[in-house]
C-alpha positions in Angstrom: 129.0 91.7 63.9 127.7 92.6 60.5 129.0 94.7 57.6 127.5 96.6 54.5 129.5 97.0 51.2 129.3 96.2 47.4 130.4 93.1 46.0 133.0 92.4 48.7 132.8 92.3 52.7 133.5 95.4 55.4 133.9 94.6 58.6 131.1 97.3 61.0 131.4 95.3 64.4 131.5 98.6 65.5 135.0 98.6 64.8 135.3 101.2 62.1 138.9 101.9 62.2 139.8 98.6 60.9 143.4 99.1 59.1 143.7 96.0 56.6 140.7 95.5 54.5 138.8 92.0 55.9 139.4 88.9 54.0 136.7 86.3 53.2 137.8 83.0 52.3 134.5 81.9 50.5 136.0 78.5 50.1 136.5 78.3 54.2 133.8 80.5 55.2 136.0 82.9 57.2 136.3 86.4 57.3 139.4 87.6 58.7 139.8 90.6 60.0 142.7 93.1 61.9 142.4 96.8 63.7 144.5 99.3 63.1 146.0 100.6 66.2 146.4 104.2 65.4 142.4 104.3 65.6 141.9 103.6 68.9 141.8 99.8 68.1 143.5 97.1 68.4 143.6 93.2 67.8 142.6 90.3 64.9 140.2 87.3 64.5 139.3 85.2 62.4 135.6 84.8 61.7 134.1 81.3 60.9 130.9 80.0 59.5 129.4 77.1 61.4 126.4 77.0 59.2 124.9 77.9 55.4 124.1 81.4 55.3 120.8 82.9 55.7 120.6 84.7 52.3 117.9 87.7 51.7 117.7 89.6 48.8 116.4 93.6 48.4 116.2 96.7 46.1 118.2 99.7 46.9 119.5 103.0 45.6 123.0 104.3 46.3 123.8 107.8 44.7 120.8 107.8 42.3 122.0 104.2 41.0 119.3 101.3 41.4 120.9 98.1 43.0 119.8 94.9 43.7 121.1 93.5 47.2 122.2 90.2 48.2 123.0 89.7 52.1 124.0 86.5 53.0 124.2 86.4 56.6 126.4 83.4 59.0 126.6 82.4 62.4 129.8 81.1 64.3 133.0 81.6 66.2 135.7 84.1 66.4 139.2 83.4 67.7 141.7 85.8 68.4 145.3 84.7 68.7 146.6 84.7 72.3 147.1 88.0 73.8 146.2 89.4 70.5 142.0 89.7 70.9 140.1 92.8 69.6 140.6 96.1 72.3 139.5 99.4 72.5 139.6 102.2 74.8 136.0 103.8 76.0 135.7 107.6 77.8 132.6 105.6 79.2 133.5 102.1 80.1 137.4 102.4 80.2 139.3 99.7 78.2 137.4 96.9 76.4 138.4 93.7 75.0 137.1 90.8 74.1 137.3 87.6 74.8 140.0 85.0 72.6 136.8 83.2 71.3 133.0 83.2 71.2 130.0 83.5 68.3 129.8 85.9 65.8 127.8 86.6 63.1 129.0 88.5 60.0 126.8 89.8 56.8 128.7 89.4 53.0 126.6 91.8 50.8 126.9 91.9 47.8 125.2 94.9 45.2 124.7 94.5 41.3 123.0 96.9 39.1 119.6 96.5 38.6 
């Protein structure tokens, strides 16, 4: 699971029809996050840390502006409540859902002028 987005967090986990924006509790080191089911998507979880970030930093430009990029990057567990886990529906594969729990990893970038 990872995410890109200035000074905040975005859930990808290729589920871009999220309907809530996610919440990261900095303090807990989780990221919670909920699909909105008019996209195709459904389902919650609650992302959580289980170590100290990996942190790079980087130089990028965004619509002609110069920023400098902070990704902190955490592995750990997801846990959706019961019946409640993250499901979508695949011309390929059918319907998909994931399991209540398992690892995750999730990216918090942050980007400052440079």
């Amino acid at each position: 699971m990872h995410d890109h987005k200035s000074a905040g967090a975005v859930l990808l986990m290729d589920v871009l029809g999220t309907g809530k924006k996610p919440v990261f509790d900095s303090t807990k080191k989780k990221l919670h996050v909920s699909a909105n089911r008019s996209s195709g998507i459904s389902g919650s979880a609650v992302l959580t840390a289980t170590r100290r970030p990996t942190v790079t930093t980087s130089r990028c430009t965004l619509m002609g502006k110069h920023y400098k990029a902070k990704d902190a990057n955490y592995m750990g567990t997801y846990a959706s409540p019961n019946g409640g886990q993250i499901s979508a529906r695949s011309i390929l594969a059918g319907q998909l859902t994931l399991p209540r729990s398992g690892s995750a990893s999730f990216d918090i970038i942050t980007l400052r002028r440079a």
